[in-house]
DRENTORKOL-3810 file (N, C-alpha, C; in nm, 4 decimals):
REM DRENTORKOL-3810
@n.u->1.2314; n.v->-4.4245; n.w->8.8461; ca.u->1.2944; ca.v->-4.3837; ca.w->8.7228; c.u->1.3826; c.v->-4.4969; c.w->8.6719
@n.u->1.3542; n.v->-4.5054; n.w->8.5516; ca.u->1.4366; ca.v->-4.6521; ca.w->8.4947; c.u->1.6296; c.v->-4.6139; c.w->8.5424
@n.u->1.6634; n.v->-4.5287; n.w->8.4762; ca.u->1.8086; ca.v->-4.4818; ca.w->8.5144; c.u->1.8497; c.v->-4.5291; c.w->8.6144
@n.u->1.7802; n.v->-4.5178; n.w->8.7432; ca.u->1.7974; ca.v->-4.5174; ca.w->8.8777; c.u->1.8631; c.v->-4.6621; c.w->8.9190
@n.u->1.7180; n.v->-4.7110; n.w->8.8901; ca.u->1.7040; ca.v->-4.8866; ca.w->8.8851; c.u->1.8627; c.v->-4.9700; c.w->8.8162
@n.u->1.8485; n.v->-4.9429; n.w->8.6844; ca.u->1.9972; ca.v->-4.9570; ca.w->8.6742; c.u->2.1118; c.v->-4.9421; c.w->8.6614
@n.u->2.1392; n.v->-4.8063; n.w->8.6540; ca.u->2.2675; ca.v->-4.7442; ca.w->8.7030; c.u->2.2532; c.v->-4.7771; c.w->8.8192
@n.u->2.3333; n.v->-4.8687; n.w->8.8964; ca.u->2.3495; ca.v->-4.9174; ca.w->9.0242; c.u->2.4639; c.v->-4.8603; c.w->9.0816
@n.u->2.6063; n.v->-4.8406; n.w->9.0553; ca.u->2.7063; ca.v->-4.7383; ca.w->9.0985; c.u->2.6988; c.v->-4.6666; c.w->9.1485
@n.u->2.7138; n.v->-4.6051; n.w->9.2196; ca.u->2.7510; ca.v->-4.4718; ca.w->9.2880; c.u->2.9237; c.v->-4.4206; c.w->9.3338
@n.u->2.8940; n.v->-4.2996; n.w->9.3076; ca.u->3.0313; ca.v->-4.2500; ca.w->9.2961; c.u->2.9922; c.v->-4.1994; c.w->9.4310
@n.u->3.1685; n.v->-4.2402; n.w->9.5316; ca.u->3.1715; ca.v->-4.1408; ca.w->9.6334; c.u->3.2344; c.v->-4.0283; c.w->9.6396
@n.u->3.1652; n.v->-3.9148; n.w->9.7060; ca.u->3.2647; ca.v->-3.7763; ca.w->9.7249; c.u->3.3258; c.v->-3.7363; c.w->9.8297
@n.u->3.3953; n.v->-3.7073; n.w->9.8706; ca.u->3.4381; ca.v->-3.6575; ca.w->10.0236; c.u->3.4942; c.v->-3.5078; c.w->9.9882
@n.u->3.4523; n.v->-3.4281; n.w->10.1010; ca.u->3.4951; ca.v->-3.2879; ca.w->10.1239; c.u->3.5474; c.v->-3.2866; c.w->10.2764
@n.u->3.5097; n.v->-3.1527; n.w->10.3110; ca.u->3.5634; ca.v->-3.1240; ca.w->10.4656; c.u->3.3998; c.v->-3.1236; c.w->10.5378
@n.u->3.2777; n.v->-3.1221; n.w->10.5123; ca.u->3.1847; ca.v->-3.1747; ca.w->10.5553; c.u->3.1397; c.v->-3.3056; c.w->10.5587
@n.u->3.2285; n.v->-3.4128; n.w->10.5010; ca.u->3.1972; ca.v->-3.5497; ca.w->10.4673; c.u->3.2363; c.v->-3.6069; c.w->10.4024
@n.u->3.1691; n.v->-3.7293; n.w->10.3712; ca.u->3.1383; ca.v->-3.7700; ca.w->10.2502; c.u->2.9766; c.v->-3.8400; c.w->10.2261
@n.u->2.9640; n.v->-3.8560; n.w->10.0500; ca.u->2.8433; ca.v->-3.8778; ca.w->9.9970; c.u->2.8323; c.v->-3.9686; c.w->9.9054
@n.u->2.7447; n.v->-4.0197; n.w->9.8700; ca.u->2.7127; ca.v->-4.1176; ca.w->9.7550; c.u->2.6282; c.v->-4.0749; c.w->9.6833
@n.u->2.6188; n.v->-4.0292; n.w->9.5502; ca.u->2.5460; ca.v->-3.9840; ca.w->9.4578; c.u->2.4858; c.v->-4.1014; c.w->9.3501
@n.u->2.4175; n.v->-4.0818; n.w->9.2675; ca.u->2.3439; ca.v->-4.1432; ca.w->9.1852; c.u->2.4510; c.v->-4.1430; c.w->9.0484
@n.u->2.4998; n.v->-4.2407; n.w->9.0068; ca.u->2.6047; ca.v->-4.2312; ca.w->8.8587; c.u->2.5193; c.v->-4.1066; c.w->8.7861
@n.u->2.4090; n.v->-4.1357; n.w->8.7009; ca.u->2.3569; ca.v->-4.0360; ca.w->8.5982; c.u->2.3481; c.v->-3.8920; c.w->8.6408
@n.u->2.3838; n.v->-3.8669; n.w->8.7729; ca.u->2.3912; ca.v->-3.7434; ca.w->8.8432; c.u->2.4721; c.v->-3.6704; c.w->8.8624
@n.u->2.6220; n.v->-3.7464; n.w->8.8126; ca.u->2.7543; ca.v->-3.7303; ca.w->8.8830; c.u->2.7612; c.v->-3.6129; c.w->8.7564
@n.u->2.7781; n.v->-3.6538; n.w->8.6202; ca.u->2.7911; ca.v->-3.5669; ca.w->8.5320; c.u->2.6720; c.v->-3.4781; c.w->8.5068
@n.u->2.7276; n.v->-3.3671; n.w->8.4474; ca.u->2.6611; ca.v->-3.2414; ca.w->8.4064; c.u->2.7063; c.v->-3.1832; c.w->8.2687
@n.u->2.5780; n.v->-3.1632; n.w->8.1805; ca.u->2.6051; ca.v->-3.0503; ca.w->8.0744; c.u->2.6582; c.v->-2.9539; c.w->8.1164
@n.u->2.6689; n.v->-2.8656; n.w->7.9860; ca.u->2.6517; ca.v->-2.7374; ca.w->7.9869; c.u->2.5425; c.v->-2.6592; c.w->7.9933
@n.u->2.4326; n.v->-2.7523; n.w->7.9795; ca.u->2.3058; ca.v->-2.6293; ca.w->8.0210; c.u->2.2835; c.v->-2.6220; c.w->8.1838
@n.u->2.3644; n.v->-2.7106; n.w->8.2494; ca.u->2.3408; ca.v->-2.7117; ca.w->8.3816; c.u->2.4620; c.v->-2.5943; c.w->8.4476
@n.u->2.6063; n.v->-2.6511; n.w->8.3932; ca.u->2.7281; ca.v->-2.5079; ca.w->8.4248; c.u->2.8309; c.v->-2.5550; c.w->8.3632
@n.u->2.8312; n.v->-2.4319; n.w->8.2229; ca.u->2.9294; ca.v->-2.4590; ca.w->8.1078; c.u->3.0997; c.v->-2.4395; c.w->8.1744
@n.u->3.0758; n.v->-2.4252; n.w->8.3265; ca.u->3.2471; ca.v->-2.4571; ca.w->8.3330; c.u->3.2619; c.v->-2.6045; c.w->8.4061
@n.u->3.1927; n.v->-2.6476; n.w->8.3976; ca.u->3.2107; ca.v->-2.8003; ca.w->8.4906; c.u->3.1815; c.v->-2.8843; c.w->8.3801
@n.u->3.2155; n.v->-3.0393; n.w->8.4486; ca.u->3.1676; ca.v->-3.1318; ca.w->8.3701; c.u->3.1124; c.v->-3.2680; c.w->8.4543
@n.u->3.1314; n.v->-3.2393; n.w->8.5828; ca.u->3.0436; ca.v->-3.3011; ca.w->8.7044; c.u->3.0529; c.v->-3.2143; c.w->8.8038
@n.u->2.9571; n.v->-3.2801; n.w->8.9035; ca.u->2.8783; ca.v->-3.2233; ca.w->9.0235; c.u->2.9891; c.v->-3.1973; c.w->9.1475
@n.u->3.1413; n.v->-3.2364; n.w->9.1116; ca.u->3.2099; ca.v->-3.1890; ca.w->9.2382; c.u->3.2536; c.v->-3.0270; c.w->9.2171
@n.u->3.2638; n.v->-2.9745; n.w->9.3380; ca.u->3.2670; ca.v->-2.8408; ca.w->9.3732; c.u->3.4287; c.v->-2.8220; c.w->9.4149
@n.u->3.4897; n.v->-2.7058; n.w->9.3928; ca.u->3.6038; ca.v->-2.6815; ca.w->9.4837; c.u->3.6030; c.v->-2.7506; c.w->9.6687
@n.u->3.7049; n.v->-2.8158; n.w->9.6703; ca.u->3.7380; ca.v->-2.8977; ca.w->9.7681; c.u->3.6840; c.v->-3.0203; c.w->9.7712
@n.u->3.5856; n.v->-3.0902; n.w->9.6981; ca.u->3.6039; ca.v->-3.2120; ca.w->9.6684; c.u->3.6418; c.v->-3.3004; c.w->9.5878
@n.u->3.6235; n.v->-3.4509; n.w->9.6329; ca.u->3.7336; ca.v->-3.5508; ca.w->9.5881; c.u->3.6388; c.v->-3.6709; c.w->9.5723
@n.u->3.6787; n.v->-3.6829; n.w->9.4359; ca.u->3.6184; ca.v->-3.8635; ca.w->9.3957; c.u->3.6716; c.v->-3.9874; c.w->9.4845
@n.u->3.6578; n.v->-3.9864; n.w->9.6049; ca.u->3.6975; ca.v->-4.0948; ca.w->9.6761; c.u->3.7111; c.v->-4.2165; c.w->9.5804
@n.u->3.5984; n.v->-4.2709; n.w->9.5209; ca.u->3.5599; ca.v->-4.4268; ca.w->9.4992; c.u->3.4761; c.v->-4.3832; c.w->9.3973
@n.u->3.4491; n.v->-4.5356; n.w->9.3878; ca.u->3.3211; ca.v->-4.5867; ca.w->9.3189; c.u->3.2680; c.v->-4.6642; c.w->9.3164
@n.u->3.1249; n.v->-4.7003; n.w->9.4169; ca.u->3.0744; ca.v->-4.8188; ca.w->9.4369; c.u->3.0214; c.v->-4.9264; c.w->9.3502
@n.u->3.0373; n.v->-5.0046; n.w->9.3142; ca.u->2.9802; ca.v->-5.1215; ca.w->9.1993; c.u->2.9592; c.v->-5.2115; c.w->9.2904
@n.u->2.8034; n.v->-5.2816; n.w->9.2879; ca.u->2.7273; ca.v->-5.3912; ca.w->9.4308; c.u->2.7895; c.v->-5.4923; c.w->9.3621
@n.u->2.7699; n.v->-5.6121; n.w->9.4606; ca.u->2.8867; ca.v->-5.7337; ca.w->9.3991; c.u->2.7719; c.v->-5.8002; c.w->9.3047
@n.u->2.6968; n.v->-5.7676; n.w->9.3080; ca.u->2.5965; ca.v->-5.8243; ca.w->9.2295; c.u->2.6502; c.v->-5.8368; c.w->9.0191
@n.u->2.7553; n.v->-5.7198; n.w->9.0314; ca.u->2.8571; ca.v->-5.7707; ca.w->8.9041; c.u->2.9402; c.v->-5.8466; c.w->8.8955
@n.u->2.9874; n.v->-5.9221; n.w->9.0305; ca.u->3.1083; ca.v->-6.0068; ca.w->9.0352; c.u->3.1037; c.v->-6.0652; c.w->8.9464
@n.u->3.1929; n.v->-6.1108; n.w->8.8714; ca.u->3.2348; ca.v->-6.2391; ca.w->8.8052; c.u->3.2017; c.v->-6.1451; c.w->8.6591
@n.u->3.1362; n.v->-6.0460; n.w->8.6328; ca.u->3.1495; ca.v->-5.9982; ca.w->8.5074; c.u->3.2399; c.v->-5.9927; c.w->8.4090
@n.u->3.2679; n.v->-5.9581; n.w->8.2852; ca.u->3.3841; ca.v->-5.9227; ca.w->8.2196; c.u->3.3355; c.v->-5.7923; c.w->8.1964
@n.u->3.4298; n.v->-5.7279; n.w->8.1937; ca.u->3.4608; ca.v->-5.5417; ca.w->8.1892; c.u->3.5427; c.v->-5.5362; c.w->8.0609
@n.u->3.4671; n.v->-5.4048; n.w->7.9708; ca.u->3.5724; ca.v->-5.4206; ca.w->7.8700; c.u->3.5640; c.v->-5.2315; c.w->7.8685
@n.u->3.6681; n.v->-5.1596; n.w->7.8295; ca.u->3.7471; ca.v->-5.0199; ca.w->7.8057; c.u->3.7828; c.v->-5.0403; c.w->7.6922
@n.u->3.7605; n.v->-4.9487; n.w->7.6124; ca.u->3.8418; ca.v->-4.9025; ca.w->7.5021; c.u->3.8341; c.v->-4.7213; c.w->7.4699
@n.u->3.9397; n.v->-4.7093; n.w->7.4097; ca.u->3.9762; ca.v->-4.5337; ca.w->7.3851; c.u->4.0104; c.v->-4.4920; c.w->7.2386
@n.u->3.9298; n.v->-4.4687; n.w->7.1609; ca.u->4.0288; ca.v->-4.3926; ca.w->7.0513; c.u->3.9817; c.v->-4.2129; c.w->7.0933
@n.u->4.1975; n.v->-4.2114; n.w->7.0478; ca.u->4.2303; ca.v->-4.1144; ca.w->7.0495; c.u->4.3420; c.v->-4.0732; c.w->6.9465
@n.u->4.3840; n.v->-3.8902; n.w->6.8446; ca.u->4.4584; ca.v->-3.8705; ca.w->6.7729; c.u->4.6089; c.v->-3.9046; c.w->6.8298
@n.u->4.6060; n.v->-3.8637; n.w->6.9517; ca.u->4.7216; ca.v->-3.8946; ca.w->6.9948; c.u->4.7603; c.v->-3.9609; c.w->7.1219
@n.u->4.8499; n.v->-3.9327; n.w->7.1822; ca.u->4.8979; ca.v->-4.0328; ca.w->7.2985; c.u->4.7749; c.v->-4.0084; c.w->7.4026
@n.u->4.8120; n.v->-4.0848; n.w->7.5095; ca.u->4.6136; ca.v->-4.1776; ca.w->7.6353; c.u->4.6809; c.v->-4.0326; c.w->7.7030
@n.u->4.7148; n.v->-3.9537; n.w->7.6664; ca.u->4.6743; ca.v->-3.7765; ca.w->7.7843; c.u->4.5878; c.v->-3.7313; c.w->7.6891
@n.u->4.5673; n.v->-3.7863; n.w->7.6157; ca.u->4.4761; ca.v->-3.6729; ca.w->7.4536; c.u->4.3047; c.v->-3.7202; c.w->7.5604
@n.u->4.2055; n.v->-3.6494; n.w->7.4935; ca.u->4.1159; ca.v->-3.6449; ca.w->7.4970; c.u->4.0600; c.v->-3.7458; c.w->7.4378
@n.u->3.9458; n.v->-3.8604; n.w->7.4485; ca.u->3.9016; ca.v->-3.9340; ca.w->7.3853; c.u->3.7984; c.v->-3.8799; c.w->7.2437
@n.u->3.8673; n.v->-3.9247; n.w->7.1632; ca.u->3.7627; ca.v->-3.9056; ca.w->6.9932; c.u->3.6105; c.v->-3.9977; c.w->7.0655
@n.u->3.6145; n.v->-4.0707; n.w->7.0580; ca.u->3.4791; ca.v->-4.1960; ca.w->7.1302; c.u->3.5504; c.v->-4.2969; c.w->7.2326
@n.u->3.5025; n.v->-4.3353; n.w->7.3192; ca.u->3.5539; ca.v->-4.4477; ca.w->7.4023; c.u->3.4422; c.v->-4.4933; c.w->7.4643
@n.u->3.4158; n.v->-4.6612; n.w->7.4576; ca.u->3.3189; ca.v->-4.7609; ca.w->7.5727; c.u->3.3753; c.v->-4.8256; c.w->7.6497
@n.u->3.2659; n.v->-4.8550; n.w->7.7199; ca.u->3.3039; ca.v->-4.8935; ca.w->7.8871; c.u->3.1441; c.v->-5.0108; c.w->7.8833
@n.u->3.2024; n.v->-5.1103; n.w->7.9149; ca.u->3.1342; ca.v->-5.2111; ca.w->7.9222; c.u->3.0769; c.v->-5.3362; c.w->8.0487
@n.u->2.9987; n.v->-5.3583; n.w->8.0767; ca.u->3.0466; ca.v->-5.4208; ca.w->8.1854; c.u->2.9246; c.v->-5.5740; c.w->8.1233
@n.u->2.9241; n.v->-5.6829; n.w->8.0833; ca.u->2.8769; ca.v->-5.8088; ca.w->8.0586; c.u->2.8811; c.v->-5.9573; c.w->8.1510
@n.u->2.7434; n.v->-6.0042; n.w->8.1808; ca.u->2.7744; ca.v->-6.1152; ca.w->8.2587; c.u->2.7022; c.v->-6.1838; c.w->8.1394
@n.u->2.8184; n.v->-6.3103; n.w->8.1232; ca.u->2.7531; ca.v->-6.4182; ca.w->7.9800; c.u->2.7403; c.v->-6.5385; c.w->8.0538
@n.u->2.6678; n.v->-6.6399; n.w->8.0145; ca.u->2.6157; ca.v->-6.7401; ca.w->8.0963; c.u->2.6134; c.v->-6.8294; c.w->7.9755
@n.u->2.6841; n.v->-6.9915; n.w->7.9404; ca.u->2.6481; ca.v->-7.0612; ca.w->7.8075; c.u->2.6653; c.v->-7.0030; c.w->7.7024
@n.u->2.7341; n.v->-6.8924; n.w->7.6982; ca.u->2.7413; ca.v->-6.7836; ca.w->7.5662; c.u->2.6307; c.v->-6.7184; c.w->7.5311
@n.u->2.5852; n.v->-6.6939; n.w->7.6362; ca.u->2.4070; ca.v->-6.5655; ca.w->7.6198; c.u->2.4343; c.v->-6.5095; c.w->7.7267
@n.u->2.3980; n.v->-6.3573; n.w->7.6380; ca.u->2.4408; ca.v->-6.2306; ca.w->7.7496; c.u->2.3688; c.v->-6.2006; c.w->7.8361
@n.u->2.3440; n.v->-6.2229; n.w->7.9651; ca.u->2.3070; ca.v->-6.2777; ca.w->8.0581; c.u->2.2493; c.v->-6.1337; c.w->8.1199
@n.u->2.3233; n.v->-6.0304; n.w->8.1355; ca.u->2.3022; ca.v->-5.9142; ca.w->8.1626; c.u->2.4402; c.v->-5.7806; c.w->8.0999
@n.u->2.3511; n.v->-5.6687; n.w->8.0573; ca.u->2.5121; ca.v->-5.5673; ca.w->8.0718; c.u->2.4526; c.v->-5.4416; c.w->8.0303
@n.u->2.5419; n.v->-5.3810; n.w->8.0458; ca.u->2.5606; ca.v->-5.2381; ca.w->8.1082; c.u->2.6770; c.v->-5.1496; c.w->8.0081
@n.u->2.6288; n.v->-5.0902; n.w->7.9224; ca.u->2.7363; ca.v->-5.0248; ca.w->7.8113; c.u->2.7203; c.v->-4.8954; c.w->7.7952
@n.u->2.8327; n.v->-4.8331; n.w->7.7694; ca.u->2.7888; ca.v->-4.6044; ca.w->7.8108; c.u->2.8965; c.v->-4.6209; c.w->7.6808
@n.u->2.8870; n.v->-4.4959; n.w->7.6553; ca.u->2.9620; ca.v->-4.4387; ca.w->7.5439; c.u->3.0365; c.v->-4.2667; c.w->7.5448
@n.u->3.1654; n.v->-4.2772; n.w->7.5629; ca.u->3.1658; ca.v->-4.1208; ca.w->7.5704; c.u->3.2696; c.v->-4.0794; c.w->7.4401
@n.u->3.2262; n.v->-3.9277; n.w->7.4801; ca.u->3.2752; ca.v->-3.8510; ca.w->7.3344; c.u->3.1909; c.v->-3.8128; c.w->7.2206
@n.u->3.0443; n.v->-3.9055; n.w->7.2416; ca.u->2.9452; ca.v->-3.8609; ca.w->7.1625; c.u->2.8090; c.v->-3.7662; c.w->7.1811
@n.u->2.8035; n.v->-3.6938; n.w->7.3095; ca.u->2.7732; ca.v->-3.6201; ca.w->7.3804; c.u->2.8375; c.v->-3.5443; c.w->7.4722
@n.u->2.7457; n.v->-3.4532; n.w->7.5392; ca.u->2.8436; ca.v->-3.3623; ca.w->7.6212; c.u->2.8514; c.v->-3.4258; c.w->7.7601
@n.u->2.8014; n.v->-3.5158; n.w->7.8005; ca.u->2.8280; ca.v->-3.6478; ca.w->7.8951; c.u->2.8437; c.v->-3.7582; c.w->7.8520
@n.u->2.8817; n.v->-3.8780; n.w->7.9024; ca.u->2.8691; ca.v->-3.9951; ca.w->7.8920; c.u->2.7034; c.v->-4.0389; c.w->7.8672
@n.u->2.7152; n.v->-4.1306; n.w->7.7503; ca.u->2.5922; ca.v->-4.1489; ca.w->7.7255; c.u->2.5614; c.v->-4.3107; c.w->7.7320
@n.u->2.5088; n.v->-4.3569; n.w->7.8264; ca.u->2.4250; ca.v->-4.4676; ca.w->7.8548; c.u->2.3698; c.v->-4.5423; c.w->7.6969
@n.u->2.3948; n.v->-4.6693; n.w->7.6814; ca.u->2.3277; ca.v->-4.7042; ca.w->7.5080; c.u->2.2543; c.v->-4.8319; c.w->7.6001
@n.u->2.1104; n.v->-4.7492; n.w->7.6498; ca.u->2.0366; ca.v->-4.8547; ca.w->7.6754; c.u->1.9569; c.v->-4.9169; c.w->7.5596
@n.u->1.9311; n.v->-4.8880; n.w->7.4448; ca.u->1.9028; ca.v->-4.9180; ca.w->7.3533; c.u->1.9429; c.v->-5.0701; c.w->7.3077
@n.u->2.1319; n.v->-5.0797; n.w->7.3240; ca.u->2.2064; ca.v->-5.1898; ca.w->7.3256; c.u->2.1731; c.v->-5.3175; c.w->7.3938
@n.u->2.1850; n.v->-5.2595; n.w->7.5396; ca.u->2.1414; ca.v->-5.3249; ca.w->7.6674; c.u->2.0118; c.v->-5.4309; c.w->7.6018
@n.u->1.9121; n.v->-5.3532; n.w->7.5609; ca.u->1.8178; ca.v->-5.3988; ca.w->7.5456; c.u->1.7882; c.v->-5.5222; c.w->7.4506
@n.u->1.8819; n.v->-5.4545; n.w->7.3541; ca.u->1.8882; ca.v->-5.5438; ca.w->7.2190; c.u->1.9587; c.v->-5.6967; c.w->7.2500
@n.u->2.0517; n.v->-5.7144; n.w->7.2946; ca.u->2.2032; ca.v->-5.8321; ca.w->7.3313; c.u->2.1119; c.v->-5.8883; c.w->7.4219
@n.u->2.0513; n.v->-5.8353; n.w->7.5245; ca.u->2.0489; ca.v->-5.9285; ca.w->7.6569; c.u->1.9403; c.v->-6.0360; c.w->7.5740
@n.u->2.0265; n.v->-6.1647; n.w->7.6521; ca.u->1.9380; ca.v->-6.2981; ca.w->7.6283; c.u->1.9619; c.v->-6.3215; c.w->7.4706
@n.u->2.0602; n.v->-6.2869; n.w->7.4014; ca.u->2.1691; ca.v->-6.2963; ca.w->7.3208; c.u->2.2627; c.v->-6.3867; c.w->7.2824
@n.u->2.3249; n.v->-6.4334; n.w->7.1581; ca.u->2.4264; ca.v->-6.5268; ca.w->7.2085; c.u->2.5387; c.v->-6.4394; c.w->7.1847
@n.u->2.6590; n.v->-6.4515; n.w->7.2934; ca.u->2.7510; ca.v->-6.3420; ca.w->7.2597; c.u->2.8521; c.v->-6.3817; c.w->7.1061
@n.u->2.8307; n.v->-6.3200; n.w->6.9890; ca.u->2.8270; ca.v->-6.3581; ca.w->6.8588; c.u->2.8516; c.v->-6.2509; c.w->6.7667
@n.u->2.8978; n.v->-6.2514; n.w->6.6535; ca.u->2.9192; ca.v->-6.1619; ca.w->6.5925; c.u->2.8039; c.v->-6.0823; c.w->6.5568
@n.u->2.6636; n.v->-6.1672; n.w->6.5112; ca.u->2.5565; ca.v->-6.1253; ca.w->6.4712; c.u->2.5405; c.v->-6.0092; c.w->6.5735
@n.u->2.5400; n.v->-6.0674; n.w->6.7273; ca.u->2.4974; ca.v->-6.0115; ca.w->6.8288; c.u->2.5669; c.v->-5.8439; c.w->6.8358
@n.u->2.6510; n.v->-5.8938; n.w->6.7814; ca.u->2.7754; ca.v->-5.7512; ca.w->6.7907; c.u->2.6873; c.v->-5.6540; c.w->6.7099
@n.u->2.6831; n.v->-5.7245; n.w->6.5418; ca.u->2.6888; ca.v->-5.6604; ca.w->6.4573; c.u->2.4753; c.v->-5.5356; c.w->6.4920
@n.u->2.4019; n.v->-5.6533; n.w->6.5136; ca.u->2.2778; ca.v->-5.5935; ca.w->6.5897; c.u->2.2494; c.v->-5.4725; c.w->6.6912
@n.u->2.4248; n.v->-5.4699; n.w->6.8040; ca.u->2.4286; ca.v->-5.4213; ca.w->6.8978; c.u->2.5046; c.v->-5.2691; c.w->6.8116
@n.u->2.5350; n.v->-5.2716; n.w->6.7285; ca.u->2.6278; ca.v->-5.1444; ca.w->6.6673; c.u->2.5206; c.v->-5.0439; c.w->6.5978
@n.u->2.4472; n.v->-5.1298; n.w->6.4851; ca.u->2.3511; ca.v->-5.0891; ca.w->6.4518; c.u->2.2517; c.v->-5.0055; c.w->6.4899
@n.u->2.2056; n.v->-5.0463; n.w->6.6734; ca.u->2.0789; ca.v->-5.0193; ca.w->6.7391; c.u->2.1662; c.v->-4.8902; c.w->6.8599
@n.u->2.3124; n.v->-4.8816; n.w->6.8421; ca.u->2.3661; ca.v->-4.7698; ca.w->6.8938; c.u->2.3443; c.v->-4.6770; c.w->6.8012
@n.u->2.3580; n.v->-4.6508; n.w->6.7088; ca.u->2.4051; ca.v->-4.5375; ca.w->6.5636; c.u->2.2484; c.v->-4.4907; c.w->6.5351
@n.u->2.1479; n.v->-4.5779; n.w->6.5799; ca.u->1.9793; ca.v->-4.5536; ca.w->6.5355; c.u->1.9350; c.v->-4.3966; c.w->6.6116
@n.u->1.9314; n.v->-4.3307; n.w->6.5229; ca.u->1.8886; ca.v->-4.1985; ca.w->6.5272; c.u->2.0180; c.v->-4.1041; c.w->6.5598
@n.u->2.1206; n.v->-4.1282; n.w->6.5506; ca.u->2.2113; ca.v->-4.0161; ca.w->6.5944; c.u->2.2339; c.v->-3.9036; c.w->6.5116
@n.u->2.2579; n.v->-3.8074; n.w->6.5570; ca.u->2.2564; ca.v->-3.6844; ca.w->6.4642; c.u->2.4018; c.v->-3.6372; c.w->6.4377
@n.u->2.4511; n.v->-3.6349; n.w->6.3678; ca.u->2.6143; ca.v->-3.6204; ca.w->6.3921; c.u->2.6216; c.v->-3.3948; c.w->6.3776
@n.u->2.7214; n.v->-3.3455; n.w->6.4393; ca.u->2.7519; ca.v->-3.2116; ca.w->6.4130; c.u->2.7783; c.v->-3.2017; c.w->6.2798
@n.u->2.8229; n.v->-3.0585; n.w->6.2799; ca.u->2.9419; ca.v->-3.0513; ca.w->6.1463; c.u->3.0675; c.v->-3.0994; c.w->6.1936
@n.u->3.1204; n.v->-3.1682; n.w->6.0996; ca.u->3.3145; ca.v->-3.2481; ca.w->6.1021; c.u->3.2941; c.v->-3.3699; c.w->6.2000
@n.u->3.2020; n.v->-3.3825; n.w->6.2790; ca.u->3.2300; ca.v->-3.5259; ca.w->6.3170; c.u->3.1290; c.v->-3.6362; c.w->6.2949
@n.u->3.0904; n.v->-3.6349; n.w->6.2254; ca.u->3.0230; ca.v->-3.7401; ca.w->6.1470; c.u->3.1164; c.v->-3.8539; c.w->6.1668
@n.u->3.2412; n.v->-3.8710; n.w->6.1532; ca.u->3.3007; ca.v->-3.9763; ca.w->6.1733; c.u->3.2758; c.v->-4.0796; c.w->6.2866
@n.u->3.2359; n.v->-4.0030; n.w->6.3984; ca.u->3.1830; ca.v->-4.0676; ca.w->6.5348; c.u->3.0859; c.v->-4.1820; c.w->6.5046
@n.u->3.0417; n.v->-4.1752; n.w->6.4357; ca.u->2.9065; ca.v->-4.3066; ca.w->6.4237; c.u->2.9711; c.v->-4.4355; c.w->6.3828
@n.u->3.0354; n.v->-4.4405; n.w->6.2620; ca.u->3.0962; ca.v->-4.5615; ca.w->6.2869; c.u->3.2245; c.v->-4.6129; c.w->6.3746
@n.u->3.2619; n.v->-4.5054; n.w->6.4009; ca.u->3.3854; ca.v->-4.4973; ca.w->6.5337; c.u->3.3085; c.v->-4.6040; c.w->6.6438
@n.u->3.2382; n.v->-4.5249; n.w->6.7007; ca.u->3.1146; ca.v->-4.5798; ca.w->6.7558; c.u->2.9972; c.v->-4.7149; c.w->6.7681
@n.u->3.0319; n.v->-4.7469; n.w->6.6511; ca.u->2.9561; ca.v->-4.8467; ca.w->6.5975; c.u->3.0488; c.v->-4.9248; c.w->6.6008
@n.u->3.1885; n.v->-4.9561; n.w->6.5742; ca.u->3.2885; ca.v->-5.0175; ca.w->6.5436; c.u->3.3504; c.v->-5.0702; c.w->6.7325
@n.u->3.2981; n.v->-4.9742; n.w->6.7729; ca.u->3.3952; ca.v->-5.0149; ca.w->6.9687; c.u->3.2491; c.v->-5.0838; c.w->6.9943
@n.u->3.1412; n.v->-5.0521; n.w->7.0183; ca.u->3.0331; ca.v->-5.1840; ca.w->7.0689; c.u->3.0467; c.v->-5.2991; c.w->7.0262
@n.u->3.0792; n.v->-5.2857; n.w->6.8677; ca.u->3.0643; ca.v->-5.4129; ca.w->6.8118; c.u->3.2412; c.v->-5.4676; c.w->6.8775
@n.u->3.2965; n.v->-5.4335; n.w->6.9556; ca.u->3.4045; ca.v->-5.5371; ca.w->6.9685; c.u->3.3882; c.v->-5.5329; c.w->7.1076
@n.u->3.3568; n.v->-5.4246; n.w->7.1898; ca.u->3.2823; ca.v->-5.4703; ca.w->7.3691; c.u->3.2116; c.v->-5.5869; c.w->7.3411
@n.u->3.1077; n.v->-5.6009; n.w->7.2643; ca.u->3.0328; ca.v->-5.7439; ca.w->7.2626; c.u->3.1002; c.v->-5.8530; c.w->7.2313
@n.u->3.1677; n.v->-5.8220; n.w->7.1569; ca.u->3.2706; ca.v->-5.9629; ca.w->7.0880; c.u->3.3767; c.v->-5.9847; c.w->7.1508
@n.u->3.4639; n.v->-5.8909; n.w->7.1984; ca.u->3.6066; ca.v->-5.9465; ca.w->7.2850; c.u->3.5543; c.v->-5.9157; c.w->7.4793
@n.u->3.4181; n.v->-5.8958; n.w->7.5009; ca.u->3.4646; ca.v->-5.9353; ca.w->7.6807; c.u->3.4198; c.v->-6.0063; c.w->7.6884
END
């Protein structure tokens, strides 16, 4: 399964039977799976960690959050980035998006587009574009798309 291959992370769990290493795309859960959760830990367990192989070393990592109010608020959209650039070509990376689904949503689409890239505004502006391609917005938040469009295009440009 492509997911598998590169979602490389794994989150650890520990309970009073152990602990485990799960698959990242596994960790979270809809609501069609159980509308009172929002991942796979159960009463009495604990997010120990989170494995990342060193095979990212030397990356740049980039976070960003918008939110109405103060960082306890809930995120409106927020990315999470992780880029290895080489000569100023994006060498490899790894970009999710949350707040625009009922999980964190993976923009392999992006991935696809940047890599072998020069890290560049164009590159940005390409990478925002090919996030927003087909999204369906609800009622009232339509705003999310260029919210959205606006944090890739600066993960690509400022890590």
């Amino acid at each position: 399964m492509y997911c598998r291959v590169a979602f490389r992370y794994r989150p650890r769990v520990v309970n009073g039977d152990g602990e485990k290493e799960v698959q990242a795309e596994d960790f979270f859960i809809g609501p069609d799976v159980d509308i009172m959760r929002m991942t796979i830990l159960q009463p009495g367990d604990l997010l120990k960690s989170i494995v990342i192989p060193n095979t990212w070393a030397g990356a740049r990592f980039y976070f960003e959050k918008v939110a109405e109010r103060n960082t306890w608020d809930f995120a409106l959209v927020n990315i999470a980035s992780a880029m290895k650039v080489d000569h100023n070509a994006i060498a490899d990376i790894r970009m999710a998006c949350g707040g625009v689904a009922c999980v964190p949503l993976r923009l392999t689409v992006v991935e696809e587009v940047v890599k072998g890239s020069p890290q560049n505004g164009a590159s940005a502006d390409l990478a925002a574009s090919a996030a927003s391609r087909g999204a369906t917005p609800l009622n009232y938040n339509g705003f999310k798309i260029p919210l959205m469009e606006g944090l890739v295009k600066r993960a690509i440009r400022e890590s």
